[in-house]
C-alpha positions in Angstrom: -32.5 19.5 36.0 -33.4 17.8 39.3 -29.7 17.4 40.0 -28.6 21.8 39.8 -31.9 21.9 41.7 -30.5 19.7 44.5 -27.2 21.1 44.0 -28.6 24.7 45.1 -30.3 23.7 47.8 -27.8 21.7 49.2 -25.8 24.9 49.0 -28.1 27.0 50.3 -28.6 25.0 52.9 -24.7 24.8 54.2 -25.1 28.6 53.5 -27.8 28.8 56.6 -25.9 26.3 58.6 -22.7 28.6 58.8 -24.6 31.4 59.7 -26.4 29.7 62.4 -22.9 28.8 63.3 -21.1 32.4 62.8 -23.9 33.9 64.7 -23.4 31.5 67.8 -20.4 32.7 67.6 -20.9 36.0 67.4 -23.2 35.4 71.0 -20.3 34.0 72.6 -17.7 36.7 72.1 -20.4 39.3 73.4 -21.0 37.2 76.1 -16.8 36.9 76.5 -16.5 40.8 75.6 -19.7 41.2 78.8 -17.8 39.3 81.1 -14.5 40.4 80.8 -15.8 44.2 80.7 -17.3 43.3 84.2 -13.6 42.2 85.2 -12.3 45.1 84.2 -14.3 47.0 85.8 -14.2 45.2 89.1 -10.2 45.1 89.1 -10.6 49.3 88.6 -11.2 50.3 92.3 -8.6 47.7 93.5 -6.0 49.3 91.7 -6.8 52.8 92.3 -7.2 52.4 95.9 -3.2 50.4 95.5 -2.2 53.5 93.5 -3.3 55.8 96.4 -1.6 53.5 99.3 1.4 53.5 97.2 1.7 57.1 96.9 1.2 57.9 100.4 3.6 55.2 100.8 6.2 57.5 98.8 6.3 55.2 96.1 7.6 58.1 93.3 5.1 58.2 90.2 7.2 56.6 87.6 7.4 54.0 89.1 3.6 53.4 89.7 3.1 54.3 86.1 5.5 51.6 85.2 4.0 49.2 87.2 0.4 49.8 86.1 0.5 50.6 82.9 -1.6 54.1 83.6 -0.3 57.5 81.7 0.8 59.9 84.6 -1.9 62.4 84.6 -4.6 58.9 84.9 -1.8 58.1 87.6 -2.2 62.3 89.1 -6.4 61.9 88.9 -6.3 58.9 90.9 -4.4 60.8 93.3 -5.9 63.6 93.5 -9.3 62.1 93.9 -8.4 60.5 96.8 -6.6 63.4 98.7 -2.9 62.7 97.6 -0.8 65.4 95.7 
């Protein structure tokens, strides 16, 4: 009897140490998901304000959407924002 007791709790114990585990893990992709958010959000401005100097360079919009990745009307609200038609 001593041994299914034994048994269990050796289970239930490898039970509570994969979810101590899972939920460290669980901590470090929020803390990767923070930080890359932050990146994201720090490369924003850099790109709009390169999307604005290439227009008024007379770079022509397809080829800004290409390069960026950004739909055209994200592409004409950057734009516009700034001044640029």
């Amino acid at each position: 009897m001593t041994d299914r007791l034994e048994a269990a709790a050796k289970a239930h114990r490898e039970a509570l140490d994969q979810e101590a585990a899972a939920k460290a893990a669980l901590d470090q992709a929020r803390q990767a998901r923070a930080a890359a958010g932050d990146r994201v959000a720090a490369a924003r401005g850099p790109l709009a304000e390169a999307i604005v100097e290439a227009a008024r360079a007379g770079v022509r919009q397809a080829e800004i959407v290409r390069i960026t990745g950004y739909n055209r009307e994200r592409v004409r609200q950057i734009c516009r924002a700034a001044g640029v038609e």
